[in-house]
Each structure stands twice: as C-alpha cells, then as structure tokens.
C-alpha positions in Angstrom: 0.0 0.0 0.0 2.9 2.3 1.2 4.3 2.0 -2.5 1.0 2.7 -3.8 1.0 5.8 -2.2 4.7 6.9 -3.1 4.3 5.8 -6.5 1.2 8.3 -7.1 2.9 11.2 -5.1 3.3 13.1 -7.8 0.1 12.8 -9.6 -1.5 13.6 -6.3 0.2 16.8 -5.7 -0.9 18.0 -9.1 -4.0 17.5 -7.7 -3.8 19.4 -4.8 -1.9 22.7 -7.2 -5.5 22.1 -8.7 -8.0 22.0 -5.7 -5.8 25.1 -4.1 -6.2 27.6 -6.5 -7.5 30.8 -5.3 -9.8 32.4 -7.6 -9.1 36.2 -8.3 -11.0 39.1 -6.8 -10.4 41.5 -8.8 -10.6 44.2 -6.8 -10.2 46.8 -9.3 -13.3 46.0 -10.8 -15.2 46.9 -7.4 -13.1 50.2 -7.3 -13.5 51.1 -10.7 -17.6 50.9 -10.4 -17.9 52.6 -7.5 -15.4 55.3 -8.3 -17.2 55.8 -11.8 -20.8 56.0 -10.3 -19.7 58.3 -7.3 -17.3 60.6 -9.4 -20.7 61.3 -12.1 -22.8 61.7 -9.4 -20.3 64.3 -7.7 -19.9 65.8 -11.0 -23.5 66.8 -11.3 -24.2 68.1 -7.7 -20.6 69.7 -8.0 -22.4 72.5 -10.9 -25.1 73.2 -8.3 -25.5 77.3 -7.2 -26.1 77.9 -3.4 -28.0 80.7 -2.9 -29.0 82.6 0.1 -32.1 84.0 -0.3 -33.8 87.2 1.6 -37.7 87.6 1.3 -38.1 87.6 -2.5 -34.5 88.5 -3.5 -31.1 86.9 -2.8 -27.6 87.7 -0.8 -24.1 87.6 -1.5 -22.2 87.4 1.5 -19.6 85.4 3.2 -21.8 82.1 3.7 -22.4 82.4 -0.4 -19.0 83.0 -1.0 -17.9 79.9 1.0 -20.5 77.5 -0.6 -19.8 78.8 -4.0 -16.3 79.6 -4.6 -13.8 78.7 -1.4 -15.0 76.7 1.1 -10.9 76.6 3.1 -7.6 77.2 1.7 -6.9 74.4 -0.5 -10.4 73.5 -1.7 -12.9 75.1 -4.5 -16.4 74.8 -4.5 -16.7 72.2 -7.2 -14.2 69.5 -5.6 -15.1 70.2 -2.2 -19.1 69.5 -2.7 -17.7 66.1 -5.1 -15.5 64.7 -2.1 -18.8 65.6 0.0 -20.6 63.3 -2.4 -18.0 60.6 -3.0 -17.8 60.6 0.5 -21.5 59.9 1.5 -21.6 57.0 -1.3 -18.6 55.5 -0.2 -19.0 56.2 3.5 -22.6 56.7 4.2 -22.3 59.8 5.4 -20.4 63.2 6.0 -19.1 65.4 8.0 -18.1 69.1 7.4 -17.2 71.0 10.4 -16.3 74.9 10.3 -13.1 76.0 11.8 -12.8 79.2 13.6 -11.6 81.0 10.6 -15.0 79.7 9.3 -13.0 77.4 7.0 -15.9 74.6 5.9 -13.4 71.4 6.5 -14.3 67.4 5.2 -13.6 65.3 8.1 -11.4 61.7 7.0 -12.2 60.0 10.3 -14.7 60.9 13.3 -16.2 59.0 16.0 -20.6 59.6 16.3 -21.9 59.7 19.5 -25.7 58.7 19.1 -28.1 59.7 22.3 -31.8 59.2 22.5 -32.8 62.6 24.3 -29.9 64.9 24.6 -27.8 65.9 21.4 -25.5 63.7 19.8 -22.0 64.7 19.6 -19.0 63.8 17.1 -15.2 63.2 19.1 -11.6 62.2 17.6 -12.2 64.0 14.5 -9.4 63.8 12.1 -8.9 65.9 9.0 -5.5 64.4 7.0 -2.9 64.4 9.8 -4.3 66.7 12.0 -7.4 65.2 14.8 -9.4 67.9 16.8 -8.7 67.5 20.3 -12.6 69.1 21.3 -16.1 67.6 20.6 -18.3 68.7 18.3 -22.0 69.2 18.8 -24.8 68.2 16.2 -25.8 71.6 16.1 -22.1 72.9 15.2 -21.8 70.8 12.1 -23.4 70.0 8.7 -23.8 66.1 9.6 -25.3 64.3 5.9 -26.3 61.2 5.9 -26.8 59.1 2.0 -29.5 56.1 3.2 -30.8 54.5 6.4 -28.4 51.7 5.6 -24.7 51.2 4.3 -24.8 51.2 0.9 -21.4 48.9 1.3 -22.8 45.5 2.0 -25.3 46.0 -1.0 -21.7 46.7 -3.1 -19.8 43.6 -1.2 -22.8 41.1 -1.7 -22.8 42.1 -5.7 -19.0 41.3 -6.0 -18.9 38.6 -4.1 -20.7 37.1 -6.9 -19.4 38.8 -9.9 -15.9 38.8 -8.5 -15.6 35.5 -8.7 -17.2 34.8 -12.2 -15.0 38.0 -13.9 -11.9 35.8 -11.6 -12.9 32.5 -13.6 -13.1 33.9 -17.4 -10.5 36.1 -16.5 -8.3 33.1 -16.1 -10.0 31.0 -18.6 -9.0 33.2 -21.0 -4.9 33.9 -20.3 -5.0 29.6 -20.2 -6.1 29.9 -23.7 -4.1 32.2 -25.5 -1.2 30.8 -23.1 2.0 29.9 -25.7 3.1 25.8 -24.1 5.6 24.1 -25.3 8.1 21.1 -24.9 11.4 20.4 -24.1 13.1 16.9 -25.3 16.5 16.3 -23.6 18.8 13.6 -24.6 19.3 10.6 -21.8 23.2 11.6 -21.6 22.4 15.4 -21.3 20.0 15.0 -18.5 22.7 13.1 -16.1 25.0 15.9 -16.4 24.1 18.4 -13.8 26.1 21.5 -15.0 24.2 20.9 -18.3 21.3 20.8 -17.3 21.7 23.5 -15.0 22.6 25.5 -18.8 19.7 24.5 -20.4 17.5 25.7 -17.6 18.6 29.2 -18.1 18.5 28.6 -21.5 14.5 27.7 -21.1 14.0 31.0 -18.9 15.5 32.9 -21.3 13.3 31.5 -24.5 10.4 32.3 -21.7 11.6 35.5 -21.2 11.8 36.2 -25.0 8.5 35.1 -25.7 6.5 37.3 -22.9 8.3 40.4 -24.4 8.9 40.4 -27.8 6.8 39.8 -31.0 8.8 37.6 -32.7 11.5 35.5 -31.5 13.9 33.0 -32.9 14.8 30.0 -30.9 17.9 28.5 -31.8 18.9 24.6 -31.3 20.9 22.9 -29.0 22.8 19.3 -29.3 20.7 17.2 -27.2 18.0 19.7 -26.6 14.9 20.1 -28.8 11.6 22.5 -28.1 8.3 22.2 -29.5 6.2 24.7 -29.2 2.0 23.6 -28.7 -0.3 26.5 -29.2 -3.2 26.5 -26.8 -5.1 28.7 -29.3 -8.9 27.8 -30.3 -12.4 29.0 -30.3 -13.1 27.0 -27.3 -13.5 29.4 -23.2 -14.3 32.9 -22.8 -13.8 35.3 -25.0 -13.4 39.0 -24.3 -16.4 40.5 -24.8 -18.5 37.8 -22.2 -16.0 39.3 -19.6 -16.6 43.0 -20.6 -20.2 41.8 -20.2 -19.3 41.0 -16.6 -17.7 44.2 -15.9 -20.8 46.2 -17.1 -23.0 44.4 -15.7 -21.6 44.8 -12.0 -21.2 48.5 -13.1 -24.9 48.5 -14.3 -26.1 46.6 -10.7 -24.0 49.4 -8.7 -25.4 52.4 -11.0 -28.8 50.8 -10.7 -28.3 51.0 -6.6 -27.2 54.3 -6.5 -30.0 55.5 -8.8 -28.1 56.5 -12.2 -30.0 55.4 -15.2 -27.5 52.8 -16.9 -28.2 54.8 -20.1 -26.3 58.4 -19.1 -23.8 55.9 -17.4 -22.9 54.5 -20.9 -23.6 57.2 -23.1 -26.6 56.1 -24.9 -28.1 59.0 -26.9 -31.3 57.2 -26.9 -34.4 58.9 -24.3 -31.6 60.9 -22.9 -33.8 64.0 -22.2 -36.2 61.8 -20.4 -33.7 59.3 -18.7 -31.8 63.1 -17.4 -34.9 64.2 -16.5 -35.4 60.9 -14.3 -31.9 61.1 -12.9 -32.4 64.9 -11.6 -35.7 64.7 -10.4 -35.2 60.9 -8.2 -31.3 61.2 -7.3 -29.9 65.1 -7.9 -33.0 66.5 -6.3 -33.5 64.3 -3.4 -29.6 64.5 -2.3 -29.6 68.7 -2.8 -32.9 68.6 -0.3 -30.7 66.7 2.1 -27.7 69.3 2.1 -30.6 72.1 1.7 -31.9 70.5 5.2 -28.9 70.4 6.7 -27.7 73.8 5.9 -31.4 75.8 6.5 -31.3 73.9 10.3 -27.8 74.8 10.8 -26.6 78.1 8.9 -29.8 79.9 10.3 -32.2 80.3 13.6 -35.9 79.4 13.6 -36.8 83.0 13.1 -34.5 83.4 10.6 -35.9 81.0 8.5 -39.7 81.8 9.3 -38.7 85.4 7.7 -37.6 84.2 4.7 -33.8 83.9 5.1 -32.8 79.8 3.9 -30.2 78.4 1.6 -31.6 77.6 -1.4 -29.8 75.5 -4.2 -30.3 75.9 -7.9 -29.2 72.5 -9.7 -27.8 72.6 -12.8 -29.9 72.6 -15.5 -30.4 70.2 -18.5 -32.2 72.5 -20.3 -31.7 75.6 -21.3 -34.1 79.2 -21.9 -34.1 78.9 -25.5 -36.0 75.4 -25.3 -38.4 76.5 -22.6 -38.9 79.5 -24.7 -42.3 78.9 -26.2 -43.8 77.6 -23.1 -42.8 80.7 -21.1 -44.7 82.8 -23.6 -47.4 81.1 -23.4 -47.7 81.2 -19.8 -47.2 85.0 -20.0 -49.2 85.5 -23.3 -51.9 83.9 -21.2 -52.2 86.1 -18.6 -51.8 82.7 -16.2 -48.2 84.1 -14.7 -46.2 87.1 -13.8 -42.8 87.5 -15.7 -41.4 87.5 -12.1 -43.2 84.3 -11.2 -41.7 82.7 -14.5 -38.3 83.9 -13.8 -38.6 82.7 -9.8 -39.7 78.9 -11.9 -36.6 79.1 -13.6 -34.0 79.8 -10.9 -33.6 83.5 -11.5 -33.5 86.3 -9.3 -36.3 88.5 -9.3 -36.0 91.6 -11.7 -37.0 94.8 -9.9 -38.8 96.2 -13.2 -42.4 96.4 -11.9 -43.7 95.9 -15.4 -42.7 92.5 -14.6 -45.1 91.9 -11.9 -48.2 92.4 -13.6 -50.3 90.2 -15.8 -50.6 90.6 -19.4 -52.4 88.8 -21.9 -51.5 89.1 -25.7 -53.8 86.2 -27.4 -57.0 86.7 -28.2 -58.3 85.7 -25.0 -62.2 86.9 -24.1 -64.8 85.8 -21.2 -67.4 84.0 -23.4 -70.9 86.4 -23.1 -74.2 85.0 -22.8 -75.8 85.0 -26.0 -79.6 86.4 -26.3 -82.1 84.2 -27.9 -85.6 85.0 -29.6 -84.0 87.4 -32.1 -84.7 91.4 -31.2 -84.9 92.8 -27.6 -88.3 94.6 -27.2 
C-alpha cells in the first residue's frame, strides 16, 4: 500500500496545485464601479449654485461665497461639494465641520456619539494628519447622511458574486491564448548536472523572449529540442462575455445608487427623459438633504420663518431657448407674472415692476351670454 502511495505522489500533488487555486477578486473591478458611479454623481451636484435668499430677493455674502467659490484654503467649490458626495456614497455619510476661521473642512475620520434625548455629539475628529482634540456638537456641524443603511454590504454582496465569475473567465482566458511548449533532452544530457543547470537558463530565457517580444527566434541545442504547442482555439471565454461581466456589475452598482445605466454609458437614446429621471429621483432628493442640513444649521428658527434659507439651484439640463415657447405662453396667457416665471426658472427676481403684472397678448375673451328669440323689445 505504502508503495502505492509513493508511486502516485506526484500525480497527487498536481491534484492538490489544482484544488488550491485561489480564484481572483479583482478588486479593481469593485473600485472602478464605484469610483465611476460616485465621481458622475459628484460631478452633477458639484455644478449646483447655493444661494441665500432674503424675502423675495437673494444675498451675497460670506456664507455664499464659502459655498460657492472657497469653502478653506486648498479646496474650491466644485471639488469640495464632489469629495462631500464621493464621501457619503462610499462612506454613508459626512461630515463638514467649520473652523474658527470659518474654514468649511471634510472630516477623514470621526467618531458619532448617538443619544436618544440629549444631542449627539462627534469626538476624535481627524482631517488628513491633523485630529481635533474638542467635541463637536450636532448643532455645530453640517452632519449628511446618504441612506438609512450602508450602501457597502449591497456593493460587497454584488461582488462577491461577480468577483468570482469575472476571476474565472478572466483566467479562462490567459489559459487559452497561453504559448506551451516542450522540451526533449537527450538521456546523456540530462545526467550531467552543470548541463542541465545550462539548459534551464537557456529555457528562462526563450520564456523571457516570448513574454516580451513579438517575434523570437529559438535557436537549437545538441541534445536539446523544443516544441512549441499553441493552446489557441475557439473553445472558453472570450473578451467581450468578460466585458459583459464588468458592465454588468457597473450596471447593478449604478442601478443602486439610482443612475440610469443609459447616461452611465452614453446612450443618446431617451436621454432628455432618462436626465430628467436622474435629476428629479437622485440630484433633487440629495440637494434637499444638504438644503436641510444647511437651513437647520446656517440659520435660527426665526431666521428661516422670515424668509432667510439656503436655497440650491441645480444645474440645469435645459436651457431658456427650449423653454422658450412655453414661457410665452404662460405669459401671453395672462396665467403668470414674468417675475413668477423667472422665480420657476431659478432667477432672481427683476425689480422692473412691469414685470409683476399680468398681461395677456392672445386673443383671449370671457365668453358672453348670447340672447335668444331674435330682437330685444
């Protein structure tokens, strides 16, 4: 039995190379979704205006000015408010503290201190090297939060499954364009060990020649022969099934974060109505969480109640000269003020009065009763 066993030792270890090899992750493939579904979603929110607005006009002062243009010293407005976004995609949520040169500043690392009653508090935060040695109270920050729930186990579940499958073809596919040959050594050459030793680094060095050059010439040895066996085919994978694995994940992630695949990929087909979707169910509903956030923390109860709030004017995927005949006809109509219109449309509000009164231009008339049984008497 014992020779049994000894016999087969190498045939069994083959086996095992077999049952141990470990799939690939490829992580990149996680990173590169998420970084491509965050960074367009940044993008968009990034072109946003923040506005502070007074009863029925607007303010430029040093909160606009921070939101707008320099929020610290080594940020602008666009790529701060994108690392806000990234941030609450990858993260969950965000928080931007203000330093006490008013300086709006991302924190890298905090700790949240939830309370039922009293008001929770955020400790050890850390912005790049730096850590704050003082707590921070809810009502001191801009504390944003993305969903109820981690977005991250979603992601991991996701590419836990297409991980592995993009891992398998992946390889399936380098074992069959893989160049395999054969060496043939003579009985007397192979007993020599400074020979063979030769001919080994001879091998690494057709090996060698073969991974970096197009063309290469192998030249014959006494006693040594190589054949080369091409593991070519139309059999396994082939390219495009894994770059259907790749957009797929990238389609399940974009689908989760609520990007229609189409603007993802660039499809011109529906695009007004698929940017339309994307505004109204993901832009919008992300600029009333930082419009919140900002209205309960930049500004008092009365404040607000008198008509001083942040508001946020997104960018827009349209512009005046294709809204121009339906603003007409609103006006023409009589319907709306050209005020009210402008108000519609994100613009301040002109202080020509001729612009707050109603017009109508069509031929517009109050229907009259008509009088029946010919003459009046």
């Amino acid at each position: 039995m014992d020779a049994i066993f000894k016999r087969n030792s190498e045939l069994g270890f083959i086996y095992d190379v077999e049952l141990f090899q470990d799939t690939s992750t490829r992580v990149h493939m996680k990173r590169l979704a998420i970084e491509t579904c965050a960074s367009f979603l940044g993008r968009t929110i990034s072109q946003s205006e923040f506005r502070i607005r007074k009863g029925r006009g607007f303010e430029k002062d040093e909160l606009y000015y921070r939101l707008n243009v320099r929020p610290n010293k080594n940020m602008t407005a666009s790529t701060f408010w994108q690392t806000v976004i990234e941030k609450l995609i990858y993260d969950n949520e965000c928080l931007i503290i203000q330093a006490d040169d008013e300086d709006l500043l991302i924190a890298d690392n905090f700790q949240h201190n939830s309370y039922a009653v009293l008001e929770d508090t955020f400790s050890k935060v850390k912005i790049k090297e730096y850590e704050f040695k003082r707590s921070f109270k809810q009502n001191e920050v801009l504390h944003l939060r993305y969903r109820n729930e981690s977005l991250s186990p979603l992601i991991d579940g996701l590419f836990a499954d297409y991980g592995d499958l993009f891992g398998r073809i992946l390889n399936s596919q380098k074992r069959k364009n893989q160049i395999r040959g054969t060496v043939d050594i003579e009985a007397q050459v192979a007993k020599n060990s400074d020979t063979l030793e030769k001919l080994q680094t001879f091998i690494d060095k057709i090996y060698k020649a073969f991974g970096e050059k197009d063309i290469a010439i192998v030249p014959q040895q006494p006693g040594f022969k190589y054949n080369e066996n091409s593991a070519g085919g139309n059999g396994g994978q082939s390219v495009e099934e894994i770059n259907k694995v790749t957009n797929g994940f990238l389609d399940q992630v974009a689908m989760a974060i609520g990007i229609p695949v189409s603007l993802l990929h660039g499809d011109m087909a529906d695009v007004e109505k698929q940017t339309k979707n994307f505004m109204m169910f993901t832009v919008n509903p992300l600029l009333k969480k930082i419009r919140d956030e900002g209205n309960s923390k930049f500004f008092s109860k009365d404040d607000y109640l008198d008509g001083k709030k942040l508001e946020i004017k997104p960018i827009s995927y349209l512009s005046l000269f294709d809204l121009a005949n339906d603003i007409d006809k609103l006006i023409s109509s009589g319907a709306f003020t050209g005020n009210e219109i402008r108000n519609e449309v994100d613009y301040e509000k002109s202080k020509d009065p001729m612009l707050d009164k109603h017009f109508i231009t069509k031929n517009y008339q109050e229907m009259q009763p008509t009088t029946e049984g010919g003459e009046e008497k």
